[in-house]
C-alpha positions as CSV (number, residue, x, y, z in Angstrom):
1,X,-13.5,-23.0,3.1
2,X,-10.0,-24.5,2.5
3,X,-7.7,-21.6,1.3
4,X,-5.1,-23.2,-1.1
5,X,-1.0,-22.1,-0.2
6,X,1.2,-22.2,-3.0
7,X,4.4,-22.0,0.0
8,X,4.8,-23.7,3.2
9,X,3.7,-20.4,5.4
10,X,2.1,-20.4,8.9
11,X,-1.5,-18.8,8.7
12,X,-0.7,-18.6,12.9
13,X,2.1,-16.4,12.4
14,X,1.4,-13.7,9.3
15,X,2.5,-10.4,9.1
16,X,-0.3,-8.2,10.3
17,X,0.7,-5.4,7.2
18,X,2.0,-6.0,4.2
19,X,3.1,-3.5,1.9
20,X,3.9,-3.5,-1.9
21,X,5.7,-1.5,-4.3
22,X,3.8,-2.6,-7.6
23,X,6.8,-2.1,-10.1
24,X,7.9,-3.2,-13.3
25,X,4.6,-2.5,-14.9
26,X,6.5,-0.2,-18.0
27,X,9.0,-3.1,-18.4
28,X,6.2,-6.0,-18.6
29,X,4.8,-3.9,-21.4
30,X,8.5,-3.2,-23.3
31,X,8.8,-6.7,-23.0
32,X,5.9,-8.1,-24.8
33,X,5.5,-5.1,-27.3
34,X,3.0,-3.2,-25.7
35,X,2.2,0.6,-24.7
36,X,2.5,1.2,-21.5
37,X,-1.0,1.4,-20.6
38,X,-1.1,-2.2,-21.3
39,X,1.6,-2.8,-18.7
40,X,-0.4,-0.8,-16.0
41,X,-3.3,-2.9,-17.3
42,X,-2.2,-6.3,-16.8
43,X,-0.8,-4.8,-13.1
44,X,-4.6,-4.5,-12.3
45,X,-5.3,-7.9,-12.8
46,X,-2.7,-9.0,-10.4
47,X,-3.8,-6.6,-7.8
48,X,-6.9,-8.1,-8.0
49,X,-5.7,-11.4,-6.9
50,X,-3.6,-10.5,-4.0
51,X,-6.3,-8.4,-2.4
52,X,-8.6,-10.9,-2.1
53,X,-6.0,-13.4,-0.8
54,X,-4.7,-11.0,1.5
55,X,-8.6,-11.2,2.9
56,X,-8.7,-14.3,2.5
57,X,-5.7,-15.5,4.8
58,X,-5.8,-12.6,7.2
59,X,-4.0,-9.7,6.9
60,X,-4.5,-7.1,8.8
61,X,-3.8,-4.2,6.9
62,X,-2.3,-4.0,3.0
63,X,-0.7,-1.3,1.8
64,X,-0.4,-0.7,-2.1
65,X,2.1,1.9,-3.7
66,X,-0.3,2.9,-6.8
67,X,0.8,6.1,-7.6
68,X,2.9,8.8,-6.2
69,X,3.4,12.5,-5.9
70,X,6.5,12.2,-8.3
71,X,4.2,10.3,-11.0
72,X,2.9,13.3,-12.3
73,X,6.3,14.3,-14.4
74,X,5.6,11.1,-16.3
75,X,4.4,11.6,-19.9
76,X,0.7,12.9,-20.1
77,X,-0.5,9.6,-21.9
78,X,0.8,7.9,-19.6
79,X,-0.9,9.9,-16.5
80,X,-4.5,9.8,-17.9
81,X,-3.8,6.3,-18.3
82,X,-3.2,5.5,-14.7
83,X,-6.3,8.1,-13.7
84,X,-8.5,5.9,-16.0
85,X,-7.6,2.9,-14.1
86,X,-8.0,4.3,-11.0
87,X,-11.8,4.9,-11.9
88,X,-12.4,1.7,-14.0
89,X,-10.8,0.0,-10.7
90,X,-13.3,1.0,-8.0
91,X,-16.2,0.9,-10.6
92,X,-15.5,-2.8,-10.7
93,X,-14.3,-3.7,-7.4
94,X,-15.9,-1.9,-5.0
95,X,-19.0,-4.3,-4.3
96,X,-16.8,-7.3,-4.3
97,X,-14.3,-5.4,-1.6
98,X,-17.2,-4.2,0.2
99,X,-18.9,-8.0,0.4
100,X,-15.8,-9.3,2.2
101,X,-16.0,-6.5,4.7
102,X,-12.7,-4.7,3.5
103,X,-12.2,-1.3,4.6
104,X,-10.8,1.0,1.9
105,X,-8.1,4.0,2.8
106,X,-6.5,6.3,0.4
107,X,-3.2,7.8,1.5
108,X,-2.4,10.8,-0.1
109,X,-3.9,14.2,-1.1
110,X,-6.8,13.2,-2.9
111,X,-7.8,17.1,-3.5
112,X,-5.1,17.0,-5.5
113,X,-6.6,14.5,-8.0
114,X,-9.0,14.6,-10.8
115,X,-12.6,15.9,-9.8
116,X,-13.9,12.2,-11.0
117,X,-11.1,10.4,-9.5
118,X,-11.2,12.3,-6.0
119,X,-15.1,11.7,-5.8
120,X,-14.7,7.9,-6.7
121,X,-12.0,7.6,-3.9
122,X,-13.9,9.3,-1.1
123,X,-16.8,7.0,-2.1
124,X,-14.8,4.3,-1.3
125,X,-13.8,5.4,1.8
126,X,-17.5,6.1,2.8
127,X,-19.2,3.3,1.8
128,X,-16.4,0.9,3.7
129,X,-15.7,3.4,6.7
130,X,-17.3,0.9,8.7
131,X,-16.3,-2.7,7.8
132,X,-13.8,-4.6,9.9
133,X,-11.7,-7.2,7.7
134,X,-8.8,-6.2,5.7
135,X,-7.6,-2.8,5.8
136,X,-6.7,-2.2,2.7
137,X,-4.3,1.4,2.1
138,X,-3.7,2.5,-1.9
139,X,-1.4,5.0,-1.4
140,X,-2.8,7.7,-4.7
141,X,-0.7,11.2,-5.1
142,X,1.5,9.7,-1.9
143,X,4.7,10.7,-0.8
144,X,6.3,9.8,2.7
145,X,8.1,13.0,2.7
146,X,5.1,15.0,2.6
147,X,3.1,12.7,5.1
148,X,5.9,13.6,7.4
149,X,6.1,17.4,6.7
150,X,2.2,17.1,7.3
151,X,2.6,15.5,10.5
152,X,4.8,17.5,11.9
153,X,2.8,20.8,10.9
154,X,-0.5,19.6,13.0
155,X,1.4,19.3,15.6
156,X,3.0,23.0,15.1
157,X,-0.1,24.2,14.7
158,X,-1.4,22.6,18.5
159,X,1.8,23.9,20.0
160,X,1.1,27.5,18.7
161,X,-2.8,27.6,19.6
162,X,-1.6,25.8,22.9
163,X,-3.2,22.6,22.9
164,X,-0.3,20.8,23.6
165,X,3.4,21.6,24.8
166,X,6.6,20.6,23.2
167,X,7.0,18.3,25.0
168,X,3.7,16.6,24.9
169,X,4.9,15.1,21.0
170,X,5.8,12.0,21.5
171,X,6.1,8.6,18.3
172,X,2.4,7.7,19.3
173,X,1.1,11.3,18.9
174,X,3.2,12.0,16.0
175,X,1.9,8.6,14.6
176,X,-1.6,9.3,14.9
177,X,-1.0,12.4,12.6
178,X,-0.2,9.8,9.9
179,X,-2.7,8.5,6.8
180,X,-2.3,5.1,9.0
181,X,-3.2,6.2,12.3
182,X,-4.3,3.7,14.5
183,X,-2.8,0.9,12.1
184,X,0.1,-1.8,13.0
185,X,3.6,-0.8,11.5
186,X,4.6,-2.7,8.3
187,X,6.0,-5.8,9.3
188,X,6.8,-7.0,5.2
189,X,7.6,-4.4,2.4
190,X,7.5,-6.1,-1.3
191,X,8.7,-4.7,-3.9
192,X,8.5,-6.2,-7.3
193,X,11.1,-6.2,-10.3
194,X,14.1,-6.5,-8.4
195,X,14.5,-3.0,-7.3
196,X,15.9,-1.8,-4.3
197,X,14.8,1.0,-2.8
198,X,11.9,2.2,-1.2
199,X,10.9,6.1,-3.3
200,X,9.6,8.0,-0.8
201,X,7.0,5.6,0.6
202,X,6.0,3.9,4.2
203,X,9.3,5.6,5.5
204,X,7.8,6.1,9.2
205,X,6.2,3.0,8.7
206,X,8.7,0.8,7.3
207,X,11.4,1.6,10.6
208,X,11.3,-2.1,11.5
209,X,9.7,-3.9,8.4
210,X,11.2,-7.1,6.6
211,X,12.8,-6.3,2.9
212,X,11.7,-8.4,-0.2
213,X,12.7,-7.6,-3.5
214,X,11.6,-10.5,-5.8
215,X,12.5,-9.9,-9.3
216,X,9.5,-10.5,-10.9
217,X,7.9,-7.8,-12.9
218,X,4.5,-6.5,-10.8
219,X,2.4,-8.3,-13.4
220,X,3.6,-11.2,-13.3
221,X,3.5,-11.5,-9.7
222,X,1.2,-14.2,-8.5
223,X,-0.3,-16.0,-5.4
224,X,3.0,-18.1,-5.4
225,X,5.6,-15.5,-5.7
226,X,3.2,-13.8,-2.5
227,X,3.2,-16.7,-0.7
228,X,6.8,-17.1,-1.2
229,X,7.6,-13.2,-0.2
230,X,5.3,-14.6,3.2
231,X,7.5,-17.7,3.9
232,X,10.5,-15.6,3.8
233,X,9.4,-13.5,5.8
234,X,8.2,-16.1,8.6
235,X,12.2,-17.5,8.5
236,X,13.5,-14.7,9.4
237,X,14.5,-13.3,13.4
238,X,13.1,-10.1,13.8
239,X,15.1,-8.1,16.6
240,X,14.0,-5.0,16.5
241,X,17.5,-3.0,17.5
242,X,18.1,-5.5,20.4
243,X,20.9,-8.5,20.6
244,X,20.0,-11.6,19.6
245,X,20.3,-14.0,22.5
């Protein structure tokens, strides 16, 4: 099956995790005179479309920002909205995603959630435990911060029962405390609208990863502006803290 690129990128040389920062849904939605609902809407339908490209080309692993542990202060309407999605997403998705063998992860607290929303995630993560194409992350009730502080109380917790020393805590074993254990590192961050910063996601993660920041709004954002954000990405030298020779 020919796979159709909308920028000249190397299918040999892709970033092996890609992460995005879906924003600019609220703005989409000012724009055209629409609740915001509508804007988180019409972000849907572009997720849809880069997941399955992302399968298609080969990624390894993609890593969606969809809604984090500082979303909650948001206004109620606006909440329920993005819970509903969240159900309405896997309902329709999840037999297409499992079909092309992608592997579903949620990164976050998911007790936290919704009864509904919780039990629809961890069926996800269930009935795709064992396929072996894309790994696909959706960061839900995510922050880095807390990922960290989590991290580093497991490992506490095996000091003080003495299951390790001190100094048995090294990156890899601290990494493997992570929602993305076992995972590659992101090697390209997206984030959409123009913004610049990363709010609290991927931060252990993101230590070597490529910065995009097109300034289209997330729904807007289409298999050109992706393959774009790729091509970049592929002209740049990645040094990784040493000189350049």
């Amino acid at each position: 099956m020919s796979i159709p690129l909308y920028a000249p990128i190397d299918l040999e040389r892709l970033p092996k995790h890609v992460a995005i920062i879906m924003d600019g849904n609220g703005r989409w939605a000012k724009q055209h005179k629409l609740k915001v609902a509508m804007g988180h809407r019409a972000g849907t339908e572009a997720l849809r479309e880069i997941i399955r490209n992302s399968s298609d080309i080969g990624i390894q692993a993609l890593t969606l920002y969809a809604f984090s542990t500082e979303n909650w202060t948001r206004p109620v309407t606006e909440v329920e909205a993005l819970m509903q999605l969240i159900l309405d997403f896997f309902q329709s998705e999840i037999d297409e995603l499992d079909e092309k063998n992608v592997r579903i992860t949620i990164l976050g607290d998911k007790t936290g959630l919704p009864e509904k929303q919780c039990a629809a995630l961890m069926e996800a993560e269930k009935r795709t435990g064992g396929n072996t194409g894309l790994r696909l992350n959706i960061a839900i009730n995510y922050g880095s911060r807390a990922e960290l502080t989590q991290a580093a109380r497991k490992l506490a917790e095996k000091v003080k029962s003495g299951e390790i020393n001190p100094e048995d805590v090294t990156e890899a074993l601290f990494e493997q405390q992570l929602y993305t254990a076992g995972q590659p590192d992101v090697d390209l961050m997206i984030r959409t609208s123009g913004e610049m910063r990363l709010s609290n996601f991927l931060l252990w993660q993101c230590s070597y990863a490529e910065f995009v920041f097109p300034t289209v709004l997330w729904p807007d954002f289409d298999l050109k502006q992706y393959h774009e954000c790729i091509a970049e990405f592929q002209g740049r030298k990645r040094r990784f803290g040493k000189r350049e020779e």
